[in-house]
C-alpha positions in Angstrom: 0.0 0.0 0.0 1.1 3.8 -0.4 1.1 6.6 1.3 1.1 10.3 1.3 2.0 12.6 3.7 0.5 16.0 3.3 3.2 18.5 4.4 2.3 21.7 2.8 1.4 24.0 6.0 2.3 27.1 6.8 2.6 26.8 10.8 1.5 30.2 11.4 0.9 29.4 15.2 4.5 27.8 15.3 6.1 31.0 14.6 8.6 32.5 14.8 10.2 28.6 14.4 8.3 28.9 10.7 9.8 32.2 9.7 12.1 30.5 7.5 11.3 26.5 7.5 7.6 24.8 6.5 6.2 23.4 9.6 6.5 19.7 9.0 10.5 20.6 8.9 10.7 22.4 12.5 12.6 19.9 14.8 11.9 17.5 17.8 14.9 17.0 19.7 17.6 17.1 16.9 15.1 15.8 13.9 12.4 17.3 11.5 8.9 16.1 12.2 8.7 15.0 8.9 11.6 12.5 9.6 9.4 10.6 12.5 6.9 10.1 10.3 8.9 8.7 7.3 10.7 6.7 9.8 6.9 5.5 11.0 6.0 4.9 7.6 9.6 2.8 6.7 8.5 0.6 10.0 5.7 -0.4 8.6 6.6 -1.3 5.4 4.7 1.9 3.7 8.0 2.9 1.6 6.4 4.4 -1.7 5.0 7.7 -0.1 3.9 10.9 -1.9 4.9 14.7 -0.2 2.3 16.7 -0.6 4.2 20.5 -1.0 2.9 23.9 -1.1 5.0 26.4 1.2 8.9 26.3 0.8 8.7 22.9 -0.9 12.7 23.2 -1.8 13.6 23.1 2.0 11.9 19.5 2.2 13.0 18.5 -1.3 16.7 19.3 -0.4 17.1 17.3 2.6 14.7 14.3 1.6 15.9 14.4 -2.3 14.6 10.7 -3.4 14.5 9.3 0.4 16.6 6.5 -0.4 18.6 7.7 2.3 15.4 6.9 4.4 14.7 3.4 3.0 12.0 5.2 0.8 11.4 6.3 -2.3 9.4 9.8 -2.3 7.7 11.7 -5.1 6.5 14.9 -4.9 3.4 17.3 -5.8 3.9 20.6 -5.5 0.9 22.7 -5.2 1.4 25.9 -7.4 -1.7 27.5 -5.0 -3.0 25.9 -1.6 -5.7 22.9 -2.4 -6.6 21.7 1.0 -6.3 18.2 3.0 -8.6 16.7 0.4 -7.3 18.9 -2.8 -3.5 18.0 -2.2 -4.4 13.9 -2.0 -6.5 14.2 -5.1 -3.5 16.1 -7.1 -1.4 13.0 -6.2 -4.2 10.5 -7.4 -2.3 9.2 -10.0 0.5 7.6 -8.1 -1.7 6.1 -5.0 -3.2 2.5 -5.3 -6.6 1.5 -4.6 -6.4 2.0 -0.9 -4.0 4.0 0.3 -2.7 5.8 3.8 -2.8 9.3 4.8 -0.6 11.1 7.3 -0.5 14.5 8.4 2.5 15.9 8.2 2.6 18.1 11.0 1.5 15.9 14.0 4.1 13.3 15.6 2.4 9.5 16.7 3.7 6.1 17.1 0.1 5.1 15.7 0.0 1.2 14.6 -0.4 1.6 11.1 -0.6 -2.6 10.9 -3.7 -2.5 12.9 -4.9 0.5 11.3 -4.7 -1.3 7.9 -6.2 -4.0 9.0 -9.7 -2.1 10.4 -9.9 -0.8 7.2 -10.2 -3.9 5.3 -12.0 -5.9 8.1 -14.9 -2.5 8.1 -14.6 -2.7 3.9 -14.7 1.1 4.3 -14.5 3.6 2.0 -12.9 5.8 4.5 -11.1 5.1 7.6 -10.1 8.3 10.4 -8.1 7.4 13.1 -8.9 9.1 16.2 -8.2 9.4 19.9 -10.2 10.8 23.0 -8.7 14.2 24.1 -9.9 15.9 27.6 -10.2 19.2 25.3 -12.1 19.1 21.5 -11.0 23.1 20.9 -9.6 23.5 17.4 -10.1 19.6 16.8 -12.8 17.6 14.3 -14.7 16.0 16.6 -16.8 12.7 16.3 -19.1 10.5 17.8 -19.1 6.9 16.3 -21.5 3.3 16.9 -19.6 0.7 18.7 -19.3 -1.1 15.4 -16.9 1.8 14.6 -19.5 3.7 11.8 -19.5 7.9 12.6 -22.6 8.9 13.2 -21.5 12.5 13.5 -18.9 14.9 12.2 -18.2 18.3 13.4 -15.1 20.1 12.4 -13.5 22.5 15.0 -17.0 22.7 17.2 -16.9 25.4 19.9 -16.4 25.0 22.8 -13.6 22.9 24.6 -14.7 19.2 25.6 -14.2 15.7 26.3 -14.6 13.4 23.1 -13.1 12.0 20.2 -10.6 13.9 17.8 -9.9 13.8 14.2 -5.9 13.3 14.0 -5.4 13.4 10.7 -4.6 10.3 9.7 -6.8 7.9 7.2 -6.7 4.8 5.1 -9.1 6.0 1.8 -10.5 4.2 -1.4 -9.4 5.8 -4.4 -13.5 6.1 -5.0 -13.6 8.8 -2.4 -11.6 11.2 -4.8 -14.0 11.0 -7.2 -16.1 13.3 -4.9 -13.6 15.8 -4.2 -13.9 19.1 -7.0 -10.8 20.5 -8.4 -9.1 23.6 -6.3 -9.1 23.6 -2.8 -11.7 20.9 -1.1 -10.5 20.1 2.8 -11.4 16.8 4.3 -12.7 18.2 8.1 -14.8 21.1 6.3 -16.2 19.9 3.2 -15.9 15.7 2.9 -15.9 14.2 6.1 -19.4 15.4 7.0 -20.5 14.6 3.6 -19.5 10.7 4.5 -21.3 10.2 7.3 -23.6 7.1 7.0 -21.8 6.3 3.8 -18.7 3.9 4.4 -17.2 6.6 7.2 -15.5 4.5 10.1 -13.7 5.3 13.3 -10.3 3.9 14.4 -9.8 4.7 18.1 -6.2 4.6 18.8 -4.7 4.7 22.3 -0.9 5.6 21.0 0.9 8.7 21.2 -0.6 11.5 19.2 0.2 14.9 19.1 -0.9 18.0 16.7 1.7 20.2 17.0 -0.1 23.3 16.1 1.1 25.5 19.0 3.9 26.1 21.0 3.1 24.3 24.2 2.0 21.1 22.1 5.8 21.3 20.1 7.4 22.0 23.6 5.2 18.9 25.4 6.2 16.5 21.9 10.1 17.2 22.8 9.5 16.1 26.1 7.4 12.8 25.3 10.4 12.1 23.3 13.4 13.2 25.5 11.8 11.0 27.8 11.3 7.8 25.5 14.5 8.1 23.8 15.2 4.3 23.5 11.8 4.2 21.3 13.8 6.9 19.1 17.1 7.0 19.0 
């Protein structure tokens, strides 16, 4: 199976570490993001992986040229104008299989992507969301899902700050769900996700490490989960 990794944000709330780099490059410890998650994706045997570019694509390009250094091979789409979670994935239709994996390339997990896979296939689902229960929802998709794993609700980025189930970002999709994503920019929490529900939209629940580094204290708390689990690392 392939993957893609959609690394095209701007990190505006990770500034000023994004002055200068895209956010997927900004470092844990002594490594970019970005690395951790091709490293996930090498671990689990995922090792033909589109990058999904729009802001300073060259800085990713230079240090990841063909990822053989990795163990991967990586091809990338650069966006010429911002299409969106769903927009970027559809631009690199072409090279993804049937059913293929999707990782945000801005959030740092030690997910089971083998387990993953396999709820995917067991659910026959159209599309898969991995999610994880968070004592705070704010600036998070939030779901509620049947105990056969099916989402009975969507909401992206609801207000108010509460217990319940997040959208992390990552997914295992059937190429058929592309066909109902428009050209330009389409984004999966805003426009597709709640446009799935009741129609072959399942839940994951993971219990692993997740984090969406989309602030200062959530980069600064990642470090730390990692400084601390070094051997898991390093």
């Amino acid at each position: 199976m392939k993957a893609i990794i959609m690394a095209g944000g701007l990190g505006t709330r990770l500034r000023p570490l994004t002055n200068e780099i895209p956010k997927p490059m900004v470092p844990i410890i002594d490594r970019p993001i970005l690395q951790y998650i091709v490293e996930l994706l090498r671990e689990y045997d995922f090792t033909e992986i589109a990058v999904a570019l729009n802001y300073r694509p060259e800085i990713i390009i230079d240090y990841f040229k063909d990822g053989a250094a990795f163990g991967v091979r990586l091809e990338y789409f650069v966006e010429s104008e911002a299409l969106g979670t769903a927009g970027c994935v559809k631009n690199a239709g072409d090279f993804l299989g049937d059913d293929f994996l999707v990782m945000s390339g801005d959030s740092f997990t030690d997910i089971d992507l083998n387990e993953f896979k396999e709820f995917h296939f067991r659910k026959n689902a159209l599309f898969s969301l991995a999610c994880k229960q968070a004592d705070d929802t704010s600036g998070f998709g939030v779901l509620r899902a049947a105990k056969d794993g099916k989402i009975l609700e969507f909401i992206e980025k609801p207000e108010g700050g509460r217990p319940g189930l997040v959208n992390t970002g990552i997914y295992m999709i059937n190429r058929r769900v592309l066909e109902l994503v428009p050209d330009g920019f389409y984004d999966f929490g805003k426009d597709l996700l709640p446009r799935l529900v009741g129609n072959g939209l399942f839940a994951y629940k993971t219990s692993r490490y997740w984090s969406d580094i989309g602030s200062l204290p959530s980069y600064y708390s990642t470090n730390r989960f990692v400084a601390e689990n070094m051997e898991r690392y390093y």
